[in-house]
C-alpha positions as CSV (number, residue, x, y, z in Angstrom):
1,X,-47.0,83.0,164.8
2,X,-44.4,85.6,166.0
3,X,-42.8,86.4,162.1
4,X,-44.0,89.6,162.4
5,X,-43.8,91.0,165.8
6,X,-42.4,94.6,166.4
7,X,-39.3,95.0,168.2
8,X,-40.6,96.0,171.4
9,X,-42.9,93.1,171.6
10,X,-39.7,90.6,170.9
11,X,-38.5,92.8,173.6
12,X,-41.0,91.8,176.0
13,X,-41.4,88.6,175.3
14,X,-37.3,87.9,176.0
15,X,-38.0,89.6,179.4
16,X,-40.7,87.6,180.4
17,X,-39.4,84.4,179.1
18,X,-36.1,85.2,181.3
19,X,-38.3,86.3,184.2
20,X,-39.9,83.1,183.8
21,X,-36.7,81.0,184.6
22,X,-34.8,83.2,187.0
23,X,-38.3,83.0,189.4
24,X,-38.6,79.1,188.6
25,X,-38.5,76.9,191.1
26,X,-36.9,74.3,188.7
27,X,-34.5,76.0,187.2
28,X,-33.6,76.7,190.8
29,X,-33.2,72.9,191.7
30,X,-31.5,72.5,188.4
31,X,-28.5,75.0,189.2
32,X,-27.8,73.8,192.5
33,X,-27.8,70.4,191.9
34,X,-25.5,71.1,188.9
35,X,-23.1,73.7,191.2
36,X,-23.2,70.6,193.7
37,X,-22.1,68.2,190.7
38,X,-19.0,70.6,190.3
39,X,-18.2,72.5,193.2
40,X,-15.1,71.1,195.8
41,X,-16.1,67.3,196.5
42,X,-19.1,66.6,194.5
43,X,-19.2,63.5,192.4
44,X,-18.3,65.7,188.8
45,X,-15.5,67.3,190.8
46,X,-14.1,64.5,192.1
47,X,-13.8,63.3,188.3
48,X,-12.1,65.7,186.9
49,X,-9.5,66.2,189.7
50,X,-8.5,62.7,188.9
51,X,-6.9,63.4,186.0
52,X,-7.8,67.1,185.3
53,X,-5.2,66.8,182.2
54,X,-7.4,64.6,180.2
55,X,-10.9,65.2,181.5
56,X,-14.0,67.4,180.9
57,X,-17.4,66.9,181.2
58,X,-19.7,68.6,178.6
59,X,-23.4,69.8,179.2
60,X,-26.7,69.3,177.0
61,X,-29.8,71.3,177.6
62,X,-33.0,70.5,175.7
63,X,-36.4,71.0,175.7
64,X,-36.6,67.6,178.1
65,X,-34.2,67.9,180.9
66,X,-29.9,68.1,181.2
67,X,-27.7,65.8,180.7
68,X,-23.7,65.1,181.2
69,X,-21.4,63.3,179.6
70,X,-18.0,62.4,181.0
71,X,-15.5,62.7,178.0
72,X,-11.1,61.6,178.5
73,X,-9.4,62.6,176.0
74,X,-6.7,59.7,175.9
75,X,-5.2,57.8,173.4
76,X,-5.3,54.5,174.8
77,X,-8.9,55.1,176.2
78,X,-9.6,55.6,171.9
79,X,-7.4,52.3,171.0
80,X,-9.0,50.3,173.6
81,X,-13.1,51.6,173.6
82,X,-13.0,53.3,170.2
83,X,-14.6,56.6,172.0
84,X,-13.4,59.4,174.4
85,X,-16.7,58.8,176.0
86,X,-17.0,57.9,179.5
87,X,-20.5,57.9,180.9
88,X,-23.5,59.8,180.6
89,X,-26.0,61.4,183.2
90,X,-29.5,63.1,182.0
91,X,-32.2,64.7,184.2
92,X,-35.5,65.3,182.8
93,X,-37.9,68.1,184.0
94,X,-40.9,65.7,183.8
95,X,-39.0,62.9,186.6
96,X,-38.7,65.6,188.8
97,X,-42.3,66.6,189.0
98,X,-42.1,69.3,186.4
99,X,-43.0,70.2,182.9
100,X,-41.0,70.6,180.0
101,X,-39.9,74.0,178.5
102,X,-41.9,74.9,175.8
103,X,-38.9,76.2,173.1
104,X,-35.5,77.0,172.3
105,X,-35.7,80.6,173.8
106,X,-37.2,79.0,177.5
107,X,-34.2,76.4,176.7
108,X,-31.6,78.8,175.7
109,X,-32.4,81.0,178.4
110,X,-32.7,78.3,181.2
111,X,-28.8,77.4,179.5
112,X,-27.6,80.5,180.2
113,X,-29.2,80.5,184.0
114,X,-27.7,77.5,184.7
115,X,-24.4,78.4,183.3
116,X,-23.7,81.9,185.2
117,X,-24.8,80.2,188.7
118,X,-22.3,77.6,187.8
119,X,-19.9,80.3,187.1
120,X,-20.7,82.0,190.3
121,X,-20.7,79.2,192.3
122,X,-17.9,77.1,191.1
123,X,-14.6,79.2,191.1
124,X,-12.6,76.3,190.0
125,X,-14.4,75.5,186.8
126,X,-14.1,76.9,183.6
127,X,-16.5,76.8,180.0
128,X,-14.6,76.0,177.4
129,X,-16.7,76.3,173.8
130,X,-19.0,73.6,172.9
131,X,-20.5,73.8,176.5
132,X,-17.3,71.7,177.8
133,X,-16.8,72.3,181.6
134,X,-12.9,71.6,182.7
135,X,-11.0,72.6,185.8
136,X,-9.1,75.8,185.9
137,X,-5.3,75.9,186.1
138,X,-5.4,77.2,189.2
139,X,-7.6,74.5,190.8
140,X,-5.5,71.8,189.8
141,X,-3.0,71.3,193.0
142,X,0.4,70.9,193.1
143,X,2.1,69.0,196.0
Protein backbone atom coordinates (compact mmCIF):
# COMPACT_ATOMS: atom_id res chain seq x y z
CA UNK A 1 0.00 0.00 0.00
CA UNK A 2 2.98 2.36 0.38
CA UNK A 3 2.08 3.39 4.49
CA UNK A 4 5.06 1.89 5.34
CA UNK A 5 7.72 2.34 2.93
CA UNK A 6 11.32 3.42 4.05
CA UNK A 7 12.64 6.65 3.20
CA UNK A 8 14.76 5.59 0.49
CA UNK A 9 12.19 3.75 -1.21
CA UNK A 10 9.83 7.09 -1.18
CA UNK A 11 12.96 8.38 -2.54
CA UNK A 12 12.94 6.28 -5.47
CA UNK A 13 9.81 6.13 -6.22
CA UNK A 14 9.63 10.31 -6.50
CA UNK A 15 12.59 9.86 -8.95
CA UNK A 16 11.07 7.51 -11.10
CA UNK A 17 7.73 9.05 -11.07
CA UNK A 18 9.53 12.48 -12.12
CA UNK A 19 11.64 10.50 -14.65
CA UNK A 20 8.50 9.28 -15.85
CA UNK A 21 7.12 12.77 -17.00
CA UNK A 22 10.19 14.70 -17.93
CA UNK A 23 10.81 11.53 -20.69
CA UNK A 24 6.95 11.56 -21.64
CA UNK A 25 6.05 12.17 -24.78
CA UNK A 26 2.78 13.73 -23.46
CA UNK A 27 3.83 15.81 -21.05
CA UNK A 28 6.02 17.05 -23.79
CA UNK A 29 2.97 17.97 -26.19
CA UNK A 30 1.33 19.29 -23.11
CA UNK A 31 4.04 22.01 -22.27
CA UNK A 32 4.40 23.21 -25.60
CA UNK A 33 1.06 23.52 -26.55
CA UNK A 34 0.51 25.41 -23.19
CA UNK A 35 3.94 27.75 -23.78
CA UNK A 36 2.29 28.32 -27.35
CA UNK A 37 -1.13 29.24 -25.49
CA UNK A 38 1.00 32.06 -23.62
CA UNK A 39 3.97 32.95 -25.34
CA UNK A 40 3.95 36.47 -27.75
CA UNK A 41 0.81 36.00 -30.06
CA UNK A 42 -0.88 32.88 -29.04
CA UNK A 43 -4.50 32.91 -28.52
CA UNK A 44 -4.05 33.06 -24.19
CA UNK A 45 -1.62 35.95 -24.89
CA UNK A 46 -3.52 37.71 -27.06
CA UNK A 47 -6.23 37.70 -24.02
CA UNK A 48 -4.53 38.92 -21.52
CA UNK A 49 -2.74 41.76 -23.39
CA UNK A 50 -6.17 43.13 -24.02
CA UNK A 51 -6.76 44.22 -20.91
CA UNK A 52 -3.76 42.86 -18.83
CA UNK A 53 -5.22 45.06 -15.85
CA UNK A 54 -8.16 42.96 -15.28
CA UNK A 55 -7.23 39.54 -16.69
CA UNK A 56 -5.67 36.16 -15.81
CA UNK A 57 -6.15 32.94 -16.73
CA UNK A 58 -5.87 30.12 -14.07
CA UNK A 59 -4.67 26.40 -14.73
CA UNK A 60 -6.23 22.98 -13.47
CA UNK A 61 -4.35 19.73 -13.68
CA UNK A 62 -5.98 16.49 -12.73
CA UNK A 63 -5.70 13.08 -13.11
CA UNK A 64 -7.73 13.55 -16.67
CA UNK A 65 -6.18 16.20 -18.68
CA UNK A 66 -5.65 20.45 -18.17
CA UNK A 67 -7.86 22.82 -18.37
CA UNK A 68 -8.10 26.91 -18.46
CA UNK A 69 -10.26 29.14 -17.41
CA UNK A 70 -10.36 32.82 -18.52
CA UNK A 71 -11.18 34.88 -15.30
CA UNK A 72 -11.77 39.43 -15.53
CA UNK A 73 -11.84 40.67 -12.67
CA UNK A 74 -14.40 43.63 -13.32
CA UNK A 75 -17.12 44.98 -11.61
CA UNK A 76 -19.41 45.50 -14.29
CA UNK A 77 -18.55 42.00 -15.81
CA UNK A 78 -19.90 40.74 -11.86
CA UNK A 79 -23.15 43.13 -12.08
CA UNK A 80 -24.02 42.17 -15.49
CA UNK A 81 -23.04 37.91 -15.63
CA UNK A 82 -22.92 37.39 -11.84
CA UNK A 83 -19.23 35.73 -12.31
CA UNK A 84 -15.61 36.86 -13.19
CA UNK A 85 -15.60 33.91 -15.36
CA UNK A 86 -15.01 34.12 -18.91
CA UNK A 87 -14.52 30.83 -20.71
CA UNK A 88 -13.11 27.58 -20.09
CA UNK A 89 -10.71 25.27 -22.19
CA UNK A 90 -9.81 21.45 -20.90
CA UNK A 91 -7.63 18.89 -22.65
CA UNK A 92 -7.77 15.46 -21.70
CA UNK A 93 -4.87 12.85 -21.96
CA UNK A 94 -7.32 10.17 -23.28
CA UNK A 95 -8.53 12.69 -26.59
CA UNK A 96 -5.15 12.98 -27.44
CA UNK A 97 -4.38 9.28 -27.74
CA UNK A 98 -2.97 8.92 -24.22
CA UNK A 99 -3.72 7.52 -20.87
CA UNK A 100 -4.48 9.10 -17.85
CA UNK A 101 -1.95 9.62 -14.88
CA UNK A 102 -2.42 7.25 -12.36
CA UNK A 103 -2.27 9.68 -9.01
CA UNK A 104 -1.68 12.92 -7.41
CA UNK A 105 2.19 12.43 -7.28
CA UNK A 106 2.24 11.62 -11.49
CA UNK A 107 -0.35 14.73 -11.44
CA UNK A 108 1.58 16.95 -9.13
CA UNK A 109 4.65 16.25 -10.78
CA UNK A 110 3.39 16.53 -14.41
CA UNK A 111 2.03 20.35 -12.71
CA UNK A 112 5.23 21.19 -11.82
CA UNK A 113 6.74 20.13 -15.49
CA UNK A 114 4.36 21.99 -17.08
CA UNK A 115 4.78 25.00 -14.94
CA UNK A 116 8.82 25.50 -15.14
CA UNK A 117 8.71 25.01 -19.11
CA UNK A 118 6.09 27.72 -18.99
CA UNK A 119 8.36 29.71 -16.91
CA UNK A 120 11.22 29.08 -19.17
CA UNK A 121 9.53 29.67 -22.15
CA UNK A 122 7.27 32.46 -21.52
CA UNK A 123 9.30 35.50 -20.13
CA UNK A 124 6.32 37.71 -20.01
CA UNK A 125 4.16 35.59 -17.73
CA UNK A 126 4.02 35.33 -14.23
CA UNK A 127 2.33 32.55 -11.44
CA UNK A 128 0.59 34.24 -9.16
CA UNK A 129 -0.75 31.63 -6.07
CA UNK A 130 -3.73 29.65 -6.84
CA UNK A 131 -2.09 28.56 -10.15
CA UNK A 132 -3.27 32.12 -11.71
CA UNK A 133 -1.11 32.93 -14.81
CA UNK A 134 -1.02 36.97 -15.40
CA UNK A 135 1.22 39.13 -17.52
CA UNK A 136 4.30 40.70 -16.01
CA UNK A 137 4.68 44.47 -15.50
CA UNK A 138 7.14 44.58 -17.85
CA UNK A 139 5.32 42.93 -20.69
CA UNK A 140 2.52 45.14 -20.62
CA UNK A 141 3.55 48.04 -23.27
CA UNK A 142 3.38 51.45 -23.03
CA UNK A 143 3.03 53.70 -26.07
Amino acid sequence: MGLFKSKEEKAEEARQIKETIRNSECAHLFADALCGMFSEGGDQYKWLIANSKERMCQLFFSKEGVSIKQIEVNRIRLKETGTYDVDSQGWGFGASGFQDLPNSKYVWEFEWFVKEKIKECCPNIEFREGNYVALKESAKKGW
